[in-house]
N, C-alpha and C positions, 0 to 999 in steps of 0.2 A: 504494500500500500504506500502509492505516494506521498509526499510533505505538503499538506495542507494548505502551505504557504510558499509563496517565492519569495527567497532569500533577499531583503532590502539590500538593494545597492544605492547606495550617497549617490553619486555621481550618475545616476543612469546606467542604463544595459552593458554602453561601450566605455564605462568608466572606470580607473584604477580600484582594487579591491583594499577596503578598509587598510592591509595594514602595509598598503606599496604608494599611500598618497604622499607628493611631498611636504614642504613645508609652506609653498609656496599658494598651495590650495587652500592652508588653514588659516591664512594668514586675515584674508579677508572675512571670514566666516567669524573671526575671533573680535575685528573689530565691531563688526555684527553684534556680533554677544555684550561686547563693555561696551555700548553705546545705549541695549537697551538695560544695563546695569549703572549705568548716569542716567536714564531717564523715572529709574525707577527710586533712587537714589534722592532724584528730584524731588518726588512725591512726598518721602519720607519726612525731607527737609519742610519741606510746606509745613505738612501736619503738626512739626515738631515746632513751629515759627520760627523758623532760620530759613527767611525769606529770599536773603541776597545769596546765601550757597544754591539754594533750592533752583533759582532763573541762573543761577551758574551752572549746573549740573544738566539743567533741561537745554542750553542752549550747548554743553558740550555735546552730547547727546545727538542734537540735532546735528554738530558739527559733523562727529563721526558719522552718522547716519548718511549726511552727502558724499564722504569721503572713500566708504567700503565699496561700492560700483565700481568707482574710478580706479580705486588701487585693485579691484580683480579682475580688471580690463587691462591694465597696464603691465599685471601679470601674468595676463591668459590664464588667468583661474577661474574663469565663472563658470559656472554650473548651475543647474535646478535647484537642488537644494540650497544656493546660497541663496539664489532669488527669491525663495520663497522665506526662506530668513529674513530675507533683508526687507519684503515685505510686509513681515508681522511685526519687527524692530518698527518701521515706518509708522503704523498705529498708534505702537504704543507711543514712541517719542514725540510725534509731531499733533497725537489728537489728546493721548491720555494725559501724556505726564503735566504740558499745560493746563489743560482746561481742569484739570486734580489742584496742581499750586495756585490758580487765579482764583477756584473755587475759594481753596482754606486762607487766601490771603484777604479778598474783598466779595468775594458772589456769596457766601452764605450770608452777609449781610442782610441780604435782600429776600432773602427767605425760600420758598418755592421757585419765583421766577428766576434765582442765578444759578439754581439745580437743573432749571430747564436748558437754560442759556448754556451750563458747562456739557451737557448730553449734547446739545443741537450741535454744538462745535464738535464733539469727540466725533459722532455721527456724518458729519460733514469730510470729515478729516475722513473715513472708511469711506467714505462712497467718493470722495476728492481721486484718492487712491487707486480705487477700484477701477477708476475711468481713465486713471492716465495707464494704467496697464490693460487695457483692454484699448485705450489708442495705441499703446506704445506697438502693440501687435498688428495692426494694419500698414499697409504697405501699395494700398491706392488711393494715399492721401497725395495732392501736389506738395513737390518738394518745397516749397515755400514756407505752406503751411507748417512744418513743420517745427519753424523757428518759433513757434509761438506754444503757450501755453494754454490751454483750456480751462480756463478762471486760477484762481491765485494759487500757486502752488503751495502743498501742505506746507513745504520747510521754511516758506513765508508767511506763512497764517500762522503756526507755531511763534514766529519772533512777533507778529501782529499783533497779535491776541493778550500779548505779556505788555502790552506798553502802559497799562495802570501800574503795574508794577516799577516800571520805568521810572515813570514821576515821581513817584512815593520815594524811593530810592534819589531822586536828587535835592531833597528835605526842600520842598517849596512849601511848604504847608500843607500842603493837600495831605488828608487823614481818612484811614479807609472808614468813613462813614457811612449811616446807612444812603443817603443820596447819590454818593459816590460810586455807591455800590449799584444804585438803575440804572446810571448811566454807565458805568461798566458794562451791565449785562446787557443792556442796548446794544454797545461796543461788539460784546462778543457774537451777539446776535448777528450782526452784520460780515463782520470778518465769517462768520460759519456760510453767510450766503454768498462771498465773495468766494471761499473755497469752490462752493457745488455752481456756481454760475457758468454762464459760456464767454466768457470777457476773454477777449483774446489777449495773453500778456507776453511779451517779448520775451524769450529766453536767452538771445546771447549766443545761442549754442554755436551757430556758423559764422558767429564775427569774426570778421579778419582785421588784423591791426597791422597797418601801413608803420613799416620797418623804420622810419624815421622818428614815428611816436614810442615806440616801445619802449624806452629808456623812461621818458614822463611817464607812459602809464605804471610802467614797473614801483618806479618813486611814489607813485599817487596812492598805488594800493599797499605799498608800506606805508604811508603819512597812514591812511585808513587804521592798518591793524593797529600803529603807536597809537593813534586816538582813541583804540579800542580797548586799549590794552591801562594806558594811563584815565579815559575819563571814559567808563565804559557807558554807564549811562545815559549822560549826553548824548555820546554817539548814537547808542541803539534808539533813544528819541529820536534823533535830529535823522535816522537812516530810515523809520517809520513814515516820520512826515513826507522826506522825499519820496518814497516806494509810494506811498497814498497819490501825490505828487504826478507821480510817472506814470499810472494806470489810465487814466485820460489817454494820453500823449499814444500809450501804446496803443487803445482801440484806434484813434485817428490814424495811424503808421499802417493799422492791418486794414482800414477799411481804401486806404489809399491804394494802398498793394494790389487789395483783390479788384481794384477798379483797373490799371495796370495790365493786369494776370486778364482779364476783360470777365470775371468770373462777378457774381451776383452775392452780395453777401447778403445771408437772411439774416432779420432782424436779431432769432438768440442766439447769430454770433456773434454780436458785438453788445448784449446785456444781459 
């Protein structure tokens, strides 16, 4: 009588067996792992009121989270099981661990509606997800489109959604009151409908940088990190307002384009 079961392989059918993988496989998978052990980390810190490590831990979290892709491409280590890793890391870091630290820091304030407010985001954030991996798999979209995002992406609604936090942390007075606290969840309410929207938002991904600039922009995203690094708060403010800032600018960019391309954009492409 046969084995009930086929033997899990990591890696897929044509993949190395458990104990011939190298190092180079686990390497991304690992960051996976401490990324969602900062986001959970996060959580902790909330609940415990250690406010400023807790948006420290969720925003390293987020870090690593963008980071693991890139270093298993760079490695030729991706595989299915990382993706699906790095999938369920994605939830938790970019929809839980926030909307858990905004809750215990200002949205219980507010009673029932900043319980609602923190689900609608988490909620938002899972089905954000869900649809950029189910575009990321299509392959008769115009290559254009592809520069663009399909409403705010999670790892920017993550840094969004924390900006009450922001302020409170640059001692302007502002006190998590109960007031503070409706318009927060207002706040968050909004950011959870910018995630699941159709807002086209620029990604970046196929900018080219004309070879006489790169030395400035090199400098420019180091002034950035020093500013990050020395007044962090400030900056993730002042990086909030511009992102808010820039979301206009990008539907106008995509609706020009598709007039260009001579293609018809429907209205919930561009709200």
């Amino acid at each position: 009588m046969g084995a009930p079961f086929k033997k899990f392989e990591a890696h897929g059918g044509g993949g190395p067996r458990i104990r011939e993988i190298p190092m180079r496989m686990v390497l991304p998978n690992l960051v996976t792992v401490l990324a969602i052990c900062a986001g959970l980390s996060g959580i902790r810190f909330g609940f415990e009121g250690r406010f400023e490590p807790a948006v420290v831990m969720v925003l390293l979290a987020a870090f690593l989270d963008g980071i693991d892709g890139r270093l298993a491409r760079m490695l030729k280590a991706t595989s299915k099981f990382g993706a699906q890793m790095d999938s369920l890391a994605d939830i938790v870091n970019f929809g839980v661990a926030p909307a858990l630290v905004l809750y215990a820091f200002l949205l219980d304030r507010a009673g029932s509606p900043g319980w609602i407010a923190a689900l609608l985001f988490t909620i938002a954030c899972g089905l954000r997800l869900a649809r950029f991996n189910v575009l990321d798999e299509e392959t008769d979209r115009p290559q254009w489109q592809v520069e663009y995002f399909v409403g705010v992406p999670a790892p920017a609604g993550a840094v969004l959604v924390m900006l009450p936090l922001y302020l409170y942390f640059l001692r302007l007075g502002l006190e998590p009151s109960r007031p503070a606290a409706y318009v927060a969840t207002g706040f968050t309410i909004l950011v959870a409908f910018l995630l699941v929207s159709r807002l086209p938002v620029y990604s970046g991904k196929s900018l080219k940088i004309p070879g006489d600039r790169v030395l400035p922009i090199i400098l420019g995203v180091v002034l950035y990190i020093l500013l990050l690094m020395t007044y962090p708060w400030y900056t993730l403010t002042a990086s909030v307002a511009g992102y808010l800032i820039f979301l206009p600018f990008s539907v106008r960019a995509y609706s020009r384009r598709a007039k260009r391309e001579g293609e018809k954009v429907p209205p919930s492409d561009i709200g």
